[in-house]
DRENRO-345863 format. One line per 4 residues: number of its first residue (from 0); their letters; for each residue y, x, z negated of C-alpha. Coordinates in steps of 0.5 Angstrom, whole numbers. Layout:
// residues N
NUM) a) Y X Z; ...
This chain:
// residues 875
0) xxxx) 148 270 -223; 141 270 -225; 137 265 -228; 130 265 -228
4) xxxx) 127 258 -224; 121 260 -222; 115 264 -225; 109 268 -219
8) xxxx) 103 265 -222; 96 268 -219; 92 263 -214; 87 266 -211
12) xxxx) 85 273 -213; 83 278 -207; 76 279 -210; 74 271 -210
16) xxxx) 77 271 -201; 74 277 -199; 69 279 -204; 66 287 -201
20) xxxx) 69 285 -194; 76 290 -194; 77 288 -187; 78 280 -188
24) xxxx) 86 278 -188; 90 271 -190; 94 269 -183; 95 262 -185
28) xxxx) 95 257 -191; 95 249 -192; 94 246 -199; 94 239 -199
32) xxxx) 94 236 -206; 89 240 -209; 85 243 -204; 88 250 -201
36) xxxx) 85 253 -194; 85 259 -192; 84 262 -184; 83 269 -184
40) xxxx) 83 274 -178; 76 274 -177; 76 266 -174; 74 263 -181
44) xxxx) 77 257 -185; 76 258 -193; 77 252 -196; 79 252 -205
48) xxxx) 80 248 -210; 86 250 -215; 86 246 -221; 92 246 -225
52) xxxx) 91 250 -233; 96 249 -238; 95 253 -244; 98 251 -252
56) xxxx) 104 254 -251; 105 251 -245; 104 256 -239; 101 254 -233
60) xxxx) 96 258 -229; 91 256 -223; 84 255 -223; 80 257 -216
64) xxxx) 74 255 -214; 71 256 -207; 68 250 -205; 66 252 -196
68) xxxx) 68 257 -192; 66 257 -183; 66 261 -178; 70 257 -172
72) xxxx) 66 261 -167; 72 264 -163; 74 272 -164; 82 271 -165
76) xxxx) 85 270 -173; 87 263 -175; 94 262 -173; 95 256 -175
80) xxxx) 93 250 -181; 96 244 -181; 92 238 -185; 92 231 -183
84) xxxx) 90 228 -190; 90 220 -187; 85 222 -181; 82 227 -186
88) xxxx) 83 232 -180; 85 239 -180; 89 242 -175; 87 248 -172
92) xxxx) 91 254 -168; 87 259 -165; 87 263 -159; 93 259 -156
96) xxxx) 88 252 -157; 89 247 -161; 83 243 -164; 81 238 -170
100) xxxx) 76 241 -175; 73 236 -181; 77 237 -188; 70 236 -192
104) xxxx) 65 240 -188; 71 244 -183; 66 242 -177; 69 242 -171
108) xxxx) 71 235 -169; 68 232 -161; 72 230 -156; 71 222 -156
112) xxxx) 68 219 -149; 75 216 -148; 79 223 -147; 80 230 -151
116) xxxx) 81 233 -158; 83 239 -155; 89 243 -153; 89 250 -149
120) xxxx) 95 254 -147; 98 253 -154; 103 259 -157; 106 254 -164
124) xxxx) 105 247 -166; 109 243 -172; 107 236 -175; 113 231 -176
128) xxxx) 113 229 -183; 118 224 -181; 114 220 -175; 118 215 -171
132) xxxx) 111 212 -169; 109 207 -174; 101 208 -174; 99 211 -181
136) xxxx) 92 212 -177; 96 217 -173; 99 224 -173; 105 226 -168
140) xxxx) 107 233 -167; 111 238 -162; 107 244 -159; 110 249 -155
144) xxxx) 106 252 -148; 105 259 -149; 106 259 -141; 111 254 -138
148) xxxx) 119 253 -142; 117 246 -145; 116 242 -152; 110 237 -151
152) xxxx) 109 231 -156; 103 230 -158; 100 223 -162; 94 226 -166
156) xxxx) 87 222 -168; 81 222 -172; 77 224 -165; 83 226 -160
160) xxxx) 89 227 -158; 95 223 -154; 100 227 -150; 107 222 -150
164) xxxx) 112 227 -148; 114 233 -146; 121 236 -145; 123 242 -142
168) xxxx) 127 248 -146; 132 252 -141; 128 258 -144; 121 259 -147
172) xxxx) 121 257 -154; 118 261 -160; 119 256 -165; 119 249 -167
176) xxxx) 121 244 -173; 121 237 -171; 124 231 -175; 123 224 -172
180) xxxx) 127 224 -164; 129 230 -166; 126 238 -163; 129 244 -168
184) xxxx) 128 250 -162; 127 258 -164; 129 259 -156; 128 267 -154
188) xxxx) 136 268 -155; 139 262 -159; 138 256 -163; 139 249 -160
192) xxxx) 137 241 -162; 133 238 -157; 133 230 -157; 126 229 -154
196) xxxx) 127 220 -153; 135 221 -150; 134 228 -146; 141 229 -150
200) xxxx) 141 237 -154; 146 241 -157; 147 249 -158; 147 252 -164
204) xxxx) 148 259 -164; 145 265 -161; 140 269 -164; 135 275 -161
208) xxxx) 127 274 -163; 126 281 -160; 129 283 -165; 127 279 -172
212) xxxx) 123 273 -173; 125 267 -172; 126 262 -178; 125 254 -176
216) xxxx) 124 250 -182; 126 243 -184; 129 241 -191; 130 235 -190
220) xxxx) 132 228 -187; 135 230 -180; 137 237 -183; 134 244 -182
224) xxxx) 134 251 -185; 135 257 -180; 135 265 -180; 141 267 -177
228) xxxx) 144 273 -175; 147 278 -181; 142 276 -185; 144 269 -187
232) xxxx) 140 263 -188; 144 257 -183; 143 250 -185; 143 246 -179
236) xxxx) 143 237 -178; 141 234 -172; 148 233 -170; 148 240 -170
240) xxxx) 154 242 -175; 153 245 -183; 154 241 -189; 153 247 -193
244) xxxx) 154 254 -194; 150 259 -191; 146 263 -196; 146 271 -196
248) xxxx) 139 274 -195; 137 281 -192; 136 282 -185; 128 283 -186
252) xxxx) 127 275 -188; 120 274 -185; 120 266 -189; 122 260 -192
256) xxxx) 121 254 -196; 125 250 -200; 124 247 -207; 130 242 -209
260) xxxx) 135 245 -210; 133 252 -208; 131 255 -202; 126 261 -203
264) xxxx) 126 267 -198; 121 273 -197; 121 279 -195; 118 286 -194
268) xxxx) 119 287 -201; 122 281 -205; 122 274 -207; 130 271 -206
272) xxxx) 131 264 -210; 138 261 -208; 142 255 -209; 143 250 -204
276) xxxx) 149 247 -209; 152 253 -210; 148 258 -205; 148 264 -210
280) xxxx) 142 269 -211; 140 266 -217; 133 269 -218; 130 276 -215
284) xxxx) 122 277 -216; 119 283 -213; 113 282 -208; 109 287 -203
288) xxxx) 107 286 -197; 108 278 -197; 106 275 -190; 106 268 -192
292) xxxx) 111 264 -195; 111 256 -195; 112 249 -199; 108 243 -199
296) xxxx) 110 237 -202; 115 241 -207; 109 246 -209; 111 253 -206
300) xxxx) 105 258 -204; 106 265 -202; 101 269 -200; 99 277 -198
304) xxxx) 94 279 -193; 89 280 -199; 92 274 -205; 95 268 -206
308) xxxx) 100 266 -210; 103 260 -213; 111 260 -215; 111 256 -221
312) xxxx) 118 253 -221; 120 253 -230; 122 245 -231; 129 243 -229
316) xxxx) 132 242 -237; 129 249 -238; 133 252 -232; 139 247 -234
320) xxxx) 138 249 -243; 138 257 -240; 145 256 -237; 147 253 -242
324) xxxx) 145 258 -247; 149 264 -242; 155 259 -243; 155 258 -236
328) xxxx) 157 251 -235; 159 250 -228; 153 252 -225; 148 249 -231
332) xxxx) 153 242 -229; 152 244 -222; 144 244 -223; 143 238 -226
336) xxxx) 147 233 -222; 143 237 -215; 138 234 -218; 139 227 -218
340) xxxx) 135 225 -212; 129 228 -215; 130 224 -222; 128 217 -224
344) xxxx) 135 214 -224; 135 213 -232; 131 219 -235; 137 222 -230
348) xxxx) 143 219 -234; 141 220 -240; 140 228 -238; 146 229 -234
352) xxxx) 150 225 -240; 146 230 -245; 149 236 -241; 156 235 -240
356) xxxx) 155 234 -247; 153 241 -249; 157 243 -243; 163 240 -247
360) xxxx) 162 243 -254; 161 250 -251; 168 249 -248; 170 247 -254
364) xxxx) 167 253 -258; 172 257 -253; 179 253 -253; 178 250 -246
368) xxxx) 180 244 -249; 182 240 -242; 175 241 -239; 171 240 -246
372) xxxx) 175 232 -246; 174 231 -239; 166 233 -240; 166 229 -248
376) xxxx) 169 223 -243; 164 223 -238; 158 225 -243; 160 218 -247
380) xxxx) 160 223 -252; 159 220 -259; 166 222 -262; 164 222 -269
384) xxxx) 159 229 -267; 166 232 -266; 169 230 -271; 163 232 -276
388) xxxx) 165 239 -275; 171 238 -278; 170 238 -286; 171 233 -290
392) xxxx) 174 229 -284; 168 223 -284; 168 218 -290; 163 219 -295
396) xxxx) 162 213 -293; 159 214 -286; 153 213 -284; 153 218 -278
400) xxxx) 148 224 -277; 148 229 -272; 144 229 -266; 137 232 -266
404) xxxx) 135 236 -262; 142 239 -263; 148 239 -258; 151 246 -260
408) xxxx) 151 251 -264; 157 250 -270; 156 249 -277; 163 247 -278
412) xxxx) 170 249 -275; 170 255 -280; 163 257 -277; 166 257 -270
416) xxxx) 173 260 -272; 171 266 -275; 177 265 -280; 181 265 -275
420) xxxx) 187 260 -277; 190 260 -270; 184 258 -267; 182 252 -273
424) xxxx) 190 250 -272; 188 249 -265; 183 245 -264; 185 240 -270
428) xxxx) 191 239 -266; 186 238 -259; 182 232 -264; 188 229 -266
432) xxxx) 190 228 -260; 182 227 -256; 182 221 -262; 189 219 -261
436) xxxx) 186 217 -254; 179 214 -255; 181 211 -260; 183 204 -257
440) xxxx) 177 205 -253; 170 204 -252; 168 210 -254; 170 209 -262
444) xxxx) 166 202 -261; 162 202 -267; 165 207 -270; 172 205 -271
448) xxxx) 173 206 -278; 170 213 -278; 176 215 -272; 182 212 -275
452) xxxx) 180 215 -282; 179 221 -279; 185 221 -276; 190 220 -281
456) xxxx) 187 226 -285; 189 229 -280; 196 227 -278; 197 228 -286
460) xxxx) 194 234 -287; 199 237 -281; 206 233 -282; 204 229 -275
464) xxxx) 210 224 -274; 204 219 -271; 202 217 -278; 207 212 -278
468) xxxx) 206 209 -272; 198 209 -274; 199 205 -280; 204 201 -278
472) xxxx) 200 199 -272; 193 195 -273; 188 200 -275; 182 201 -279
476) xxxx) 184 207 -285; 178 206 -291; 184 205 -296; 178 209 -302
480) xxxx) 178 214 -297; 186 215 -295; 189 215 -302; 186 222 -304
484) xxxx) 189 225 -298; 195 222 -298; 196 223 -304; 195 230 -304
488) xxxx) 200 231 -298; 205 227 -301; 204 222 -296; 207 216 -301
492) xxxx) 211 212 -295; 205 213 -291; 201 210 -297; 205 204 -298
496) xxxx) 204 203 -291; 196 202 -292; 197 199 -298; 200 194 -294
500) xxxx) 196 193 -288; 190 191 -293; 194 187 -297; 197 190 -303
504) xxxx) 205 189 -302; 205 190 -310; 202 196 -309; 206 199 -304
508) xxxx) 212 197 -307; 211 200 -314; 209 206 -310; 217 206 -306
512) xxxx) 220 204 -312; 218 211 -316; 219 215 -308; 226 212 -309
516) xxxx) 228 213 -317; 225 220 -316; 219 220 -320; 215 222 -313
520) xxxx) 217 226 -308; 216 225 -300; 221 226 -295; 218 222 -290
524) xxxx) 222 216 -289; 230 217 -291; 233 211 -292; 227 208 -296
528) xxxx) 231 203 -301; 233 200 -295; 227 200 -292; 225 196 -299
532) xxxx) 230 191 -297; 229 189 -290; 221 189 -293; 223 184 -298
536) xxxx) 227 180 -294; 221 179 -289; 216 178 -295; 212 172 -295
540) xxxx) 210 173 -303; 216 170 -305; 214 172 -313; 215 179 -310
544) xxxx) 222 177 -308; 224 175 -315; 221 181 -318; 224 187 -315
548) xxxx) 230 183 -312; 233 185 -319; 232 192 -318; 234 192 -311
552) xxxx) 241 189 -313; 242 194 -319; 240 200 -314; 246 197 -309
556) xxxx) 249 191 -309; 251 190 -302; 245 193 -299; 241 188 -304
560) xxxx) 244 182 -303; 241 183 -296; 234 181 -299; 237 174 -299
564) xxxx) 242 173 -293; 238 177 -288; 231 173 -289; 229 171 -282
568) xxxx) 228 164 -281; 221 163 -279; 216 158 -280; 210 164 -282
572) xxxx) 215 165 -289; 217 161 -294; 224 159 -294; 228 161 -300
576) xxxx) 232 155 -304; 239 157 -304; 240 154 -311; 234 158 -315
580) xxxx) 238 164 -310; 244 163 -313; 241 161 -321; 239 168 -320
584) xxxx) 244 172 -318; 249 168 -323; 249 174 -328; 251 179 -320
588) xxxx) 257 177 -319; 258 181 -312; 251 179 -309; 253 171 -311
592) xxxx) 260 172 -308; 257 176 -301; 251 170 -302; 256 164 -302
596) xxxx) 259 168 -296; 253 168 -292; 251 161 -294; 258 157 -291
600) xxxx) 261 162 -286; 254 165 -283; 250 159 -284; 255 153 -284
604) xxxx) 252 150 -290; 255 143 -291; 255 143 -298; 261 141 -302
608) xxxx) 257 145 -308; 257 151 -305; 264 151 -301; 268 150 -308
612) xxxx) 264 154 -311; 265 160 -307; 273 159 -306; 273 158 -314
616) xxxx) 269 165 -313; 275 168 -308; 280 165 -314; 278 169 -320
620) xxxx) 278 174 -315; 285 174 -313; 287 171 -321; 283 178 -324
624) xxxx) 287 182 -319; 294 178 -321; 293 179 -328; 291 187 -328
628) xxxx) 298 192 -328; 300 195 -324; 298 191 -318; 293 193 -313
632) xxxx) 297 190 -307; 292 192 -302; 286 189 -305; 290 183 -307
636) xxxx) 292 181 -300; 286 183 -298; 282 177 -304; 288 173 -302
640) xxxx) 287 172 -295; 280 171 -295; 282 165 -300; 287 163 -296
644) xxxx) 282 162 -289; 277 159 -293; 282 153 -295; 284 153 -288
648) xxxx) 278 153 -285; 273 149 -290; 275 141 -291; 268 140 -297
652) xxxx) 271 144 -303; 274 140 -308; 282 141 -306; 285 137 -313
656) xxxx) 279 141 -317; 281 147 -314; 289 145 -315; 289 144 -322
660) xxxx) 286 151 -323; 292 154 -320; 297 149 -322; 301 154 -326
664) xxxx) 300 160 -322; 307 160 -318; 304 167 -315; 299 162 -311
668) xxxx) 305 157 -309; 302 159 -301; 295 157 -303; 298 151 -307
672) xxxx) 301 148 -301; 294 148 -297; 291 144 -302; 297 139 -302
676) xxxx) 296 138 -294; 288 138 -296; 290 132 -300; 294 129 -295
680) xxxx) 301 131 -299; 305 134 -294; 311 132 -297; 309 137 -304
684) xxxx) 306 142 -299; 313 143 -295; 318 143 -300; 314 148 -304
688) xxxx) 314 152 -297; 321 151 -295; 325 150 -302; 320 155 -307
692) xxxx) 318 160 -302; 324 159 -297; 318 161 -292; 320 156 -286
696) xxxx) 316 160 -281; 309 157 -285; 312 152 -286; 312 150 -278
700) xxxx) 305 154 -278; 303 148 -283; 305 143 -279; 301 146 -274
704) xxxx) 295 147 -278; 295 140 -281; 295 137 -274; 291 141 -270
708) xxxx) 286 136 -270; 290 130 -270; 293 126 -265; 300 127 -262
712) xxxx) 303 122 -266; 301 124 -273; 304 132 -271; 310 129 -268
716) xxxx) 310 126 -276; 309 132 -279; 315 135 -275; 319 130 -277
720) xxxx) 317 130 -284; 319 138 -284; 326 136 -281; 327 131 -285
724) xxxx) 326 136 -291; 331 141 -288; 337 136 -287; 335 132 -293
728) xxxx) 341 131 -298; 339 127 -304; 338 134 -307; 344 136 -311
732) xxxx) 349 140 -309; 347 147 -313; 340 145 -312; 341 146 -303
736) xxxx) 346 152 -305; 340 155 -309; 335 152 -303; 339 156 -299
740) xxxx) 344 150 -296; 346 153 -289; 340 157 -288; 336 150 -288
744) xxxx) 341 147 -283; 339 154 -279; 332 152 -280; 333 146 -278
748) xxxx) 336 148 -270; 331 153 -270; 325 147 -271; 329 142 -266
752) xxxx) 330 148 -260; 323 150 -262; 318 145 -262; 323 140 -258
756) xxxx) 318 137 -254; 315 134 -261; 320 131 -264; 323 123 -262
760) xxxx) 330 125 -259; 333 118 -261; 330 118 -268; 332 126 -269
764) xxxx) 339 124 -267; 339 119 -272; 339 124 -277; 342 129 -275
768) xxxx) 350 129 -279; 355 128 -275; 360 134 -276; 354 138 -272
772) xxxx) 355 141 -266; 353 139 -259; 353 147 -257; 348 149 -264
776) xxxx) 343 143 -260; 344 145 -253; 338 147 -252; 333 141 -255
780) xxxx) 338 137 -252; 336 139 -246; 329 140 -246; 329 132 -249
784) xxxx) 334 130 -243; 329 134 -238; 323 132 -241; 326 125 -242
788) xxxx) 327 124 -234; 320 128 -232; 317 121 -236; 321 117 -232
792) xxxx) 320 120 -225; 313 121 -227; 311 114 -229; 315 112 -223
796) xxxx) 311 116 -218; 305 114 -222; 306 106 -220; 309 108 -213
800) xxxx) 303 111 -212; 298 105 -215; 303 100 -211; 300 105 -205
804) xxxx) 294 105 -207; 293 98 -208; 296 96 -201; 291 100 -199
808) xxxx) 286 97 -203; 288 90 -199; 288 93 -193; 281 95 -193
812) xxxx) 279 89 -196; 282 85 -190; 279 89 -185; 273 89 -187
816) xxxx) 273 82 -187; 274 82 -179; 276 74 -179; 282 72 -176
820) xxxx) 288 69 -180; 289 62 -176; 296 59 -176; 297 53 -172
824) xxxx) 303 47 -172; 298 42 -176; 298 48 -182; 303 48 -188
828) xxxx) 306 53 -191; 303 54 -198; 310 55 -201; 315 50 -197
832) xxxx) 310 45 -195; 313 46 -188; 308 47 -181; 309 54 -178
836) xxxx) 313 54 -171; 312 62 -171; 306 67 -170; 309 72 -176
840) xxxx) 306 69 -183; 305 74 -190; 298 72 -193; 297 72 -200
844) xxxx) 291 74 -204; 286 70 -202; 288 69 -194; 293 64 -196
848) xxxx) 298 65 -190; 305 62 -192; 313 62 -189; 316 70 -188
852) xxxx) 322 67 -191; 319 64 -197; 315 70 -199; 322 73 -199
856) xxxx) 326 68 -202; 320 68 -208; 320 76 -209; 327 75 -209
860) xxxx) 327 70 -215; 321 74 -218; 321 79 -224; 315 83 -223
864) xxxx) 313 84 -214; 307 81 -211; 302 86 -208; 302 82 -201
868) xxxx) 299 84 -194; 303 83 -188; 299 81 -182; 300 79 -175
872) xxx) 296 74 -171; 296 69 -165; 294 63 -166
């Protein structure tokens, strides 16, 4: 694709070369700053001056000025210029002879006494612009021989020149480019790489100079630029491979230069400028009867037979605004980043970053979204630009302008969507998701506010479901901007969620009241009053607790109370006081209840207060219930058995208070016999058990209960107690017939076989009435009989095995002590007083040996058995 990278400017006119002489042709240029010389085919050497014109409007020309011309006094054209600026020499080619001429006064320099400043015999030469000699007094060149298959390194002087090297080529070269050690050849059939220090060469490619003139140019650092077969410009290293794509030129190219990042070629006919990023034909110039085609130092000199032209390369930012404005953005981001190595470092980031930012709005205006974010991240685009194509999207509040000169072409979104819905949906979508991700960020440093407001127009505007997440995280939304939006797309939740980020829980909460009561509409949150809740149990405010707790507590009661029994313990929040809470919700009956609830069975507070209080509360249930008709059973049973488990459970209400409250209530006789064994009655609570209710099972689950954290002592009284209410006969006769005289007597064996191992069986069968049989009692008999003879066999061992024990014990006592017992006939028993005659003795604790037989006759006569240790010793 074209672009316009060069204009062919006028360098020297044919009238100011040759004036009337029609017959004088250009055969070679060398241009060494301002200075331009010229040899021509009649042996002279014209030297100009060109000066650089730069016109108003910024259009550059040249200016020539013919300062010397001179005849070199050969009859062969000039073939071949080169200037050595340090040494003020020109190097001169003309027939086959290479010599020095004065840059100044272009008069032959003379051979120096010590040798000479000529070569003969000489078909081309090439200066090395790398040199690997570090004398800036000197010039090395290659030159080849016009007769012999070699390339001569030559090392050029003020006044002589030095042959250093000389290699030779399998075949006669015709053409050179030298870079540092090495030789770039044209031989007569191929191309090849020629290291003169090493010898070492490498082979290129064929090519058949009969045919077409061969190119040779250097590009670069170790690298070379080759006319090959098929019309293609090769790049070469010194290594011999391609690191670039060949370029596509016509087969007739007669020359080359490069002018980064371009490669310039001519023909019969045409200029050709091509990419050496990309290696597309960029730019086609017509011109006719071009000969001469060079660079120097980035300046790029062309020339016919009778003129000189300068190809004018247009300013790198105008080339890149150019493809920019084609909407060619691969080619212009391409362009910019070749450039780099020619670019001050600073002035390039901030060009590259520029272009990418264009590069990314001009994606943008054509929907390639992934592209336009990758290029607004590299190009550390300014994102308030993007946004500020969005009407109304920046806080009037903001500071932001757009850039100048400007990055795109847009108006706003409606100018770049023409109407199109589709399109303008489209990339409100893509900003929010760009602004989704840059806004944590660096890129919305500094603009952060202007970011997360604009992205919460968005989200509202769109029914995004982010724009919870966006306020209910840390943000920055300026609440005067916010408010008209969400209120105009009835984001009301939303809004009390900004509310409270910037510290307005009153307003929030007035605002979710009316969302709740109908009286503003928002379908954001369900189930917003239990949000209402679960805000007030995490308030710190606590005057905001006791004001719109009462309303939570009419809307729904058991949902309401949750404001007080779910508040987390934490030490950022204020604890609620129990007292004032129950104060509060004296005139809610059900909260109350649930509230006392979770103040002893949740939290298990430890105050009487508050456990007399709740089973006060559970007793006017049950009697409200008890007084309705016809009876709700079920809910009663329910209220029952919550009042019977917390007077089982708790041991910090008021029992005797309690007691009074349902002392005539005969439908309470079971919940009364609790709080008799709370008291410790537990005669009243068993004879209200077994002789009101006749209920002998929870009479046995009494004695259970009561004693459960008791010893075994005090269960085995209760036990006892129970029996002795089943077998009691100081009631009178019709009083055990209404009580049920013979189920009692059956009550009392089921007890005894039962639960046998509690009872004492000596006491039992004291009050058992002798006319009972022993077939009704078999089997607590004979579990007290078993267990009886278990604690007997059980105590036996016990002792046996302490009795081992402690023999043992003696045994190790006296083996650890190693001595021997010493009896002799001197020594007296300690118990007869008698002298031993014999080795055997028994030794008493203590090492005290005595008489075998007096140890026996004592163990004989005493009640209790000594622990004694038998021992065998020898005097």
């Amino acid at each position: 694709m074209s672009v316009k990278a060069f204009e062919l400017v006028p360098a020297v006119e044919r009238d100011l070369l040759m004036g009337d002489k029609a017959r004088i042709n250009i055969e070679c240029i060398e241009c060494c700053g301002k200075h331009l010389y010229m040899g021509t085919n009649d042996c002279f050497i014209h030297h100009f001056l060109l000066d650089e014109v730069t016109s108003s409007k910024g259009k550059l020309s040249y200016s020539a000025q013919k300062l010397l011309h001179k005849y070199l006094g050969l009859k062969k054209p000039v073939a071949e210029l080169r200037a050595a600026s340090a040494l003020e020499r020109l190097i001169v080619l003309c027939d086959g002879i290479v010599f020095l001429v004065d840059m100044v006064t272009l008069e032959t320099v003379p051979s120096a006494a010590g040798g000479g400043a000529k070569i003969r015999g000489v078909a081309a030469f090439c200066v090395n612009e790398n040199p690997v000699n570090g004398d800036p007094f000197c010039v090395e060149m290659g030159v080849l021989s016009s007769k012999r298959r070699t390339v001569q390194i030559y090392m050029v002087y003020e006044d002589r020149v030095q042959l250093v090297k000389e290699v030779t080529t399998p075949e006669q070269p015709c053409a050179i480019s030298v870079d540092g050690y090495f030789l770039c050849l044209a031989l007569a059939t191929q191309y090849m790489i020629l290291n003169y220090n090493t010898g070492a060469s490498q082979d290129l490619f064929p090519y058949n100079s009969e045919e077409r003139r061969p190119i040779v140019k250097r590009i670069g650092r170790e690298e070379f630029l080759l006319a090959a077969p098929g019309g293609l410009g090769m790049f070469a290293n010194a290594e011999g491979v391609s690191q670039r794509a060949p370029v596509n030129w016509s087969e007739s190219v007669i020359g080359a230069a490069v002018s980064f990042p371009y490669v310039v070629a001519l023909d019969e006919s045409f200029i050709t400028v091509h990419s050496m990023l990309d290696q597309q034909l960029k730019q086609t110039l017509s011109f006719r009867d071009g000969h001469i085609l060079q660079d120097f130092e980035g300046k790029v000199i062309l020339a016919s037979t009778k003129a000189v032209y300068v190809l004018v390369p247009l300013p790198l930012e105008r080339q890149i605004q150019d493809l920019l404005a084609g909407h060619r953005v691969e080619e212009a981001l391409i362009l910019t980043e070749g450039a780099q190595q020619n670019i001050p470092k600073d002035k390039f980031q901030i060009l590259h970053k520029r272009i990418l930012q264009q590069a990314g709005f001009i994606q943008f205006g054509q929907l390639q979204f992934l592209e336009a974010k990758e290029h607004f991240r590299k190009g550390q685009l300014d994102v308030r630009e993007l946004i500020s194509l969005y009407p109304l999207l920046l806080p009037a509040s903001s500071s932001f302008t757009r850039c100048h000169p400007p990055l795109h072409e847009f108006a706003d979104l409606n100018h770049l969507a023409q109407g199109d819905q589709e399109k303008v949906l489209r990339c409100k979508k893509f900003l929010i998701s760009y602004l989704g991700e840059v806004r944590s960020t660096e890129v919305a440093n500094g603009c952060r506010e202007d970011v997360d407001t604009a992205l919460l127009k968005l989200y509202a505007e769109q029914d995004h479901d982010s724009l919870l997440d966006l306020l209910a995280s840390d943000n920055a939304c300026l609440l005067a901007d916010s408010i008209p939006w969400l209120e105009k797309y009835h984001k009301y939740f939303a809004l009390g969620l900004l509310y409270h980020y910037n510290g307005q829980d009153s307003a929030a909460l007035q605002l979710w009241i009316r969302v709740v009561d109908g009286d503003l509409q928002d379908s954001t949150r369900s189930g917003l009053y239990e949000y209402i809740v679960d805000f007030l149990c995490s308030c710190s405010n606590l005057d905001l607790v006791w004001k719109y707790a009462d309303w939570a507590l009419q809307k729904d009661p058991t949902i309401g109370v949750h404001i007080f029994t779910k508040r987390p313990a934490s030490k950022d929040l204020p604890d609620l006081n129990p007292d004032d809470a129950i104060t509060y919700l004296g005139k809610h009956s059900q909260p109350l209840l649930l509230y006392l609830e979770h103040l002893v069975l949740e939290r298990r507070m430890k105050k009487e207060k508050f456990h007399t209080h709740l089973a006060v509360l559970y007793l006017e249930r049950v009697l409200s219930l008890l007084s309705k008709s016809p009876t709700d059973e079920e809910r009663l049973t329910r209220a029952r058995e919550r009042l019977q488990a917390l007077l089982r459970e708790s041991n910090l209400y008021r029992a005797q208070f309690l007691l009074g409250k349902m002392e005539n209530c005969e439908q309470l006789l079971l919940e009364r016999a609790t709080l008799h064994g709370k008291l410790e009655e537990h005669d009243k609570a068993l004879h209200i058990l077994v002789h009101k209710l006749r209920d002998y099972q929870s009479a046995e689950a009494f004695c259970i209960w009561a004693s459960s954290c008791r010893d075994s002592s005090y269960r085995q009284h209760l036990f006892h107690l129970l029996l002795g209410v089943y077998l009691d006969r100081s009631l009178p006769e019709k009083s055990q017939e209404a009580a049920g005289g013979g189920d009692l007597e059956m009550a009392a064996v089921d007890l005894l076989n039962r639960h046998g191992e509690v009872f004492d069986a000596v006491r039992v069968l004291r009050m058992l009435p002798e006319g009972w049989s022993l077939q009704l009692l078999r089997p607590f008999l004979g579990r007290a009989i078993r267990a009886n003879m278990h604690a007997c066999r059980t105590s036996q061992i016990a002792v046996g095995l302490a009795h081992s024990e402690n023999l043992q014990l003696l045994h190790d006592r006296l083996k650890d002590r190693k001595k021997p017992i010493v009896v002799s006939e001197k020594k007296g028993c300690h118990l007869c007083h008698n002298t031993f005659s014999e080795p055997d003795v028994v030794c008493l604790p203590g090492g005290v040996p005595v008489h075998t037989h007096c140890v026996a006759q004592r163990v004989r006569d005493s009640p209790t058995k000594r622990r004694l240790t038998n021992s065998s010793n020898h005097t």
